[in-house]
MIVEXZA-324280 format. One line per field, with one value per residue (C-alpha): x, y negated, z; residue number from 1. Coordinates in nm, 3 decimals, decimal comma. Layout:
N
c1 = c(X;...)
c2 = c(Y;...)
c3 = c(Z;...)
resi = c(NUM;...)
//
This chain:
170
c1 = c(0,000;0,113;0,083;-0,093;0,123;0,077;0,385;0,520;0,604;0,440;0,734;0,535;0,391;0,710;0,844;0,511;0,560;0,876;0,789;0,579;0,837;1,130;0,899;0,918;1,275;1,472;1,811;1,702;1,777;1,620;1,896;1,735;1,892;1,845;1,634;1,332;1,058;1,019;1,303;1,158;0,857;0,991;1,248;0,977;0,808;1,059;1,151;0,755;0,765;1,095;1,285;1,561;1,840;1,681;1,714;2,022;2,031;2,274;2,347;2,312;2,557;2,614;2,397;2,676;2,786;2,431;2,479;2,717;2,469;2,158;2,447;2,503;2,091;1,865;1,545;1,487;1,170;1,087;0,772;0,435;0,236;0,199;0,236;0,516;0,729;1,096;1,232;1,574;1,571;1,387;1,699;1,996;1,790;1,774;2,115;2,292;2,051;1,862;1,491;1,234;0,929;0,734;0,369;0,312;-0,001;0,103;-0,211;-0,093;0,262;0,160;0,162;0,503;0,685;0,610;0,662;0,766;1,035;0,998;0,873;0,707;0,380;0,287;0,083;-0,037;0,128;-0,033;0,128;0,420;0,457;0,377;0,630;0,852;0,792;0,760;1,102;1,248;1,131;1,204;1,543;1,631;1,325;1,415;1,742;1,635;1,380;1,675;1,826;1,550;1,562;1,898;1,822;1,537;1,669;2,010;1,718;1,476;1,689;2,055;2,048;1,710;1,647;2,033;2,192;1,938;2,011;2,425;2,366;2,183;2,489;2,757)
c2 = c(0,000;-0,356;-0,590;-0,895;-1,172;-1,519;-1,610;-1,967;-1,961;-1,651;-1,466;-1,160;-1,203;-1,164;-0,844;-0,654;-0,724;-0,586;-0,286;-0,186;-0,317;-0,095;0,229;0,133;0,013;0,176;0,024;-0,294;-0,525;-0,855;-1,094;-1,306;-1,565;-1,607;-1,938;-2,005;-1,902;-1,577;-1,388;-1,152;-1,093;-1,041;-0,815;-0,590;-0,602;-0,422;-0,190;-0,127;-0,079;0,159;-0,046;-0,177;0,004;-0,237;-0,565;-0,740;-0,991;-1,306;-1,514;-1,859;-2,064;-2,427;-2,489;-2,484;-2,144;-2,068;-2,170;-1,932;-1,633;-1,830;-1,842;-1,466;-1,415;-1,335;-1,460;-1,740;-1,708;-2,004;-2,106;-1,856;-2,042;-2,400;-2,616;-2,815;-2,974;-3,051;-2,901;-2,763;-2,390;-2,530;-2,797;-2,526;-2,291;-2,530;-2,698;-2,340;-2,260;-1,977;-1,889;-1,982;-1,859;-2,005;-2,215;-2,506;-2,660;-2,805;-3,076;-3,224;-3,296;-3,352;-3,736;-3,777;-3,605;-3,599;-3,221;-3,029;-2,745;-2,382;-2,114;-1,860;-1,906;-1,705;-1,758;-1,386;-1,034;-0,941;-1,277;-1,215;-0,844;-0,928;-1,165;-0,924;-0,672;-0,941;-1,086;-0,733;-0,635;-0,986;-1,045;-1,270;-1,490;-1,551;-1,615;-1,938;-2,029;-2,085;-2,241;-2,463;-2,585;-2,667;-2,897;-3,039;-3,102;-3,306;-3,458;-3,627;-3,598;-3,607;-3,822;-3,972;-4,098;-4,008;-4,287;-4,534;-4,512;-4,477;-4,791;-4,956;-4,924;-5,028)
c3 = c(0,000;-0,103;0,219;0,154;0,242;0,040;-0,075;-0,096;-0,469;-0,589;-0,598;-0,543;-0,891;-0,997;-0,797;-0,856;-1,219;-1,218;-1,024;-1,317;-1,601;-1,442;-1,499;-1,857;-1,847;-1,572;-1,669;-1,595;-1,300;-1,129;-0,948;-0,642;-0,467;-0,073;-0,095;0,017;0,307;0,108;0,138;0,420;0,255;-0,105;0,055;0,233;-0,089;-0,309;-0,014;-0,043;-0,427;-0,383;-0,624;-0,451;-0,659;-0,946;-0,747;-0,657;-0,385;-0,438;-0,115;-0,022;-0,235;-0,390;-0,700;-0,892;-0,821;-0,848;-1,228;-1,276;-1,213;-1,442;-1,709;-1,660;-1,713;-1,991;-1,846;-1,564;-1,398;-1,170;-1,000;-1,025;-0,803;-0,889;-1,184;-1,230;-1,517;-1,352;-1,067;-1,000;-1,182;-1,478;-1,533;-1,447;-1,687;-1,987;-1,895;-1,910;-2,236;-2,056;-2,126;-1,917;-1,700;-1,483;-1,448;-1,642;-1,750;-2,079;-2,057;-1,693;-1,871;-2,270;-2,258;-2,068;-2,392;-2,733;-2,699;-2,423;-2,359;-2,487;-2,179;-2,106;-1,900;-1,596;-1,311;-1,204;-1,185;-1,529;-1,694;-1,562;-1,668;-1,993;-2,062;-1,903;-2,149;-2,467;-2,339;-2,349;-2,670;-2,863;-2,749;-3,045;-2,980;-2,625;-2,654;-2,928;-2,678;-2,468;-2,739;-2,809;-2,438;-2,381;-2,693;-2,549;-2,239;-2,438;-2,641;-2,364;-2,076;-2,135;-2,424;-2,294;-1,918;-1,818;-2,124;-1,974;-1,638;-1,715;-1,932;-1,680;-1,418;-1,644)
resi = c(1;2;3;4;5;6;7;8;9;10;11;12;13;14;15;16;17;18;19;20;21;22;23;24;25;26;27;28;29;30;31;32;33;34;35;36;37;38;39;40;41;42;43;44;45;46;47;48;49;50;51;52;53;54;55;56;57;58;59;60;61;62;63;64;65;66;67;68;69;70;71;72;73;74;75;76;77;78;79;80;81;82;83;84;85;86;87;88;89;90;91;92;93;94;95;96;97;98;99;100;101;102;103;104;105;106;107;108;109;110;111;112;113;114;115;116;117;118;119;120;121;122;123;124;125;126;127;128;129;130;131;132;133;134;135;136;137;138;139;140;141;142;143;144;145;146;147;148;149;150;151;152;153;154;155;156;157;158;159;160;161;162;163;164;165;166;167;168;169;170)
//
């Protein structure tokens, strides 16, 4: 039995999803990183799901080490829960070129951009399973949709709101 425990971020969505993805692909392997209010629960989770030869736990570390293991990633999966358009993993996962999941509702964010980054959208155990198994099995599209991101993010933020503001102070 699953307990049912709400979790800060959803990362439950994402750990039941991948409970069902490593039956199809048992090779596979999910990296976590020690942040967060859910690291008890997720833990107890996977011990739950008996896949904890399939998940690797990272430790606490500077963002910029953190980088090192996005760069090393071929998926990012961010927030489940709630919507958002910029937060730390969705800037280290476009900066390092990485593809993206997480929630976004495109319509809350449209008029700020006149487009917005490639992702993949989840919000629910199904969603994210899905794009588990579409990520998996289009490796070549992913890996432009991270691609397409890290140009994005030169295009509107780099080249965008950084130049202003470094213009600004000099």
């Amino acid at each position: 039995d699953i307990p049912d425990i709400t979790y800060s971020k959803a990362n439950n969505y994402l750990i039941e999803a991948f409970g069902r993805f490593v039956e199809l692909y048992p090779d596979t392997v999910l990296i976590m990183f020690e942040y967060g209010n859910d690291i008890l629960n997720s833990k107890e989770l996977i011990r739950t799901l008996k896949i904890e030869n399939n998940v690797f736990w990272m430790p606490l570390m500077p963002r910029r080490e953190l980088m090192m293991g996005i760069s090393l990633s071929d998926l990012v999966v961010g927030e489940l829960a709630h919507s958002y358009f910029s937060y730390g993993v969705v800037h280290e996962a476009l900066a390092a070129g990485k593809p993206l999941m997480h929630k976004r509702i495109d319509g809350l964010y449209i008029h700020s951009y006149p487009e917005l980054y490639p992702m993949l959208y989840a919000d629910s155990i199904e969603s994210v399973y899905q794009g588990l198994v579409w990520a998996y099995n289009n490796k070549h599209e992913v890996v432009d949709m991270g691609i397409k991101g890290r140009a994005w993010l030169n295009k509107y933020v780099i080249n965008g709101s950084v130049s202003k503001i470094l213009t600004l102070l000099s």
